[in-house]
Steps between C-alpha positions, in 0.01 A plus 500: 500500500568359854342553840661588768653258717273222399801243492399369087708415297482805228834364295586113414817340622795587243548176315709434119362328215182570323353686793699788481615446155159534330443867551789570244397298215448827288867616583624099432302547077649860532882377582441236202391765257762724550756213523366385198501833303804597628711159348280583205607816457900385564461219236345757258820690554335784695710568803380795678176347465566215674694634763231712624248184495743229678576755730170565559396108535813489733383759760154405484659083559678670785163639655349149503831315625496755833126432527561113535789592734275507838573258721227254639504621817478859640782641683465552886423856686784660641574747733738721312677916563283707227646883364210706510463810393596624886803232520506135609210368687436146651255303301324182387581419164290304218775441163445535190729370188818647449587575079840306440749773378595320217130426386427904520809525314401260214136685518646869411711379289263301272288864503760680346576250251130522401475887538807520251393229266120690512631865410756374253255278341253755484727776358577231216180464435344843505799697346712280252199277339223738322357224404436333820120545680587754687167427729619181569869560554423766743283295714736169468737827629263590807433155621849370539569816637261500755588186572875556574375788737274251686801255541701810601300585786433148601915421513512855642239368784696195537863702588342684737396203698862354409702816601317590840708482789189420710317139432172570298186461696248584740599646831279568806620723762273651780462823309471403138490258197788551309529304136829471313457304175519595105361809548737667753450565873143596598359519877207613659396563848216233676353816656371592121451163383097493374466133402667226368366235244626301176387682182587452113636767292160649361348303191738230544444185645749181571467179292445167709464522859817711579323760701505940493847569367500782793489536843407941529600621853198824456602858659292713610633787280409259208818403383590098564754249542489239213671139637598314137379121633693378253808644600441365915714248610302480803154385531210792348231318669703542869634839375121614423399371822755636745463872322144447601561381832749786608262765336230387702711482791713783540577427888701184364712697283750533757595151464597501096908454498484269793436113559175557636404642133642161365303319735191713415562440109558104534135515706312733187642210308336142672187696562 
């Protein structure tokens, strides 16, 4: 959890290589499994089988190749036009990654593939072989199923970032926060903004020295603004500190979607 305005350092600099690669060592043994099963099961003449594994190995390969995507350095604030939920407003704009179409493409497609494999595979299994363990063939059934509906949603997240007219991101204006990123367009007003801080999604905690995997914009009706740090283009540790800086400031507000905002931002930044 941060403090406010304290100028630390609460995430690392984005760098490649081990440092952000060692995190996903569980999902690099996973991919090898499943490739492995998968030309295991296509040698052993089993093709259903291992279509629903190497597409599996694929999307989850996929995951880990846009992960190592992120550039070394962060991208620059902007001041960009925003379409709020009350039409365009001025604004100063921190970016976050934007989902290549054909990526998101690839992603859904490799989902179906594994939700068709999954159902036919398990309908094999559980209706023409009597013989077969039914316990285990019905929870082979359920995990490659719930698989393909994980990759689903994930390519599904992905082409929404890909097919939105406005650049993903976060947006200040001088009445609100507005966020559009994998989850759609969500704003809220700095009039009912109760706090902001870096969190973790409860129970779970990063690997390495990565930092929170959130930064929560708090509302005083209790509902919240989640910022995915991994999918910021921008700087969390200058986003986290100008959200504090403009919350504890509202008579500065004024400013956001100007220069003087840009010059304010660069300032949070040295300090």
């Amino acid at each position: 959890m941060s403090e406010s305005g304290n100028g630390s350092l609460v995430w690392r600099p984005r760098h490649r290589g081990w440092n952000l690669a060692h995190h996903l060592l569980p999902t690099f043994l996973l991919i090898a499994f499943l490739g492995a099963s998968g030309s295991y099961a296509l040698l052993s003449g089993r093709p259903v089988l291992a279509a629903a594994l190497l597409a599996s190995a694929t999307a989850l390969l996929l995951v880990v190749v846009s992960a190592f995507r992120r550039p070394k350095a962060y991208s620059p604030v902007e001041n960009s036009a925003v379409e709020t939920s009350t039409g365009q407003r001025a604004s100063t704009w921190f970016p976050a990654f934007r989902t290549p179409a054909m990526l998101a493409a690839l992603m859904v497609g490799l989902a179906v593939v594994v939700l068709v494999a999954s159902i036919a595979l398990s309908a094999r299994f559980l209706f023409l072989h009597e013989t077969a363990p039914v316990v285990l063939a019905a929870a082979l059934g359920v995990v490659l199923i719930g698989f393909g509906v994980y990759v689903l949603s994930r390519g599904l997240r992905m082409a929404r970032i890909a097919a939105a007219s406005q650049n993903p991101g976060i947006y200040l204006t001088r009445s609100r926060i507005v966020q559009y990123g994998s989850r759609g367009m969500q704003e809220i007003y700095w009039n009912d903004v109760s706090g902001v801080e870096a969190a973790d999604p409860p129970r779970r905690q990063p690997l390495g020295k990565r930092g929170p995997a959130w930064i929560v914009v708090g509302c005083v009706d209790g509902t919240n603004m989640r910022v995915l740090v991994h999918e910021l283009a921008a700087d969390p540790d200058l986003l986290l500190l100008t959200l504090n800086h403009y919350v504890q400031n509202p008579q500065l507000r004024a400013e956001l979607g100007t220069n003087a905002a840009l010059e304010s931002v660069t300032r949070l930044g040295t300090t």
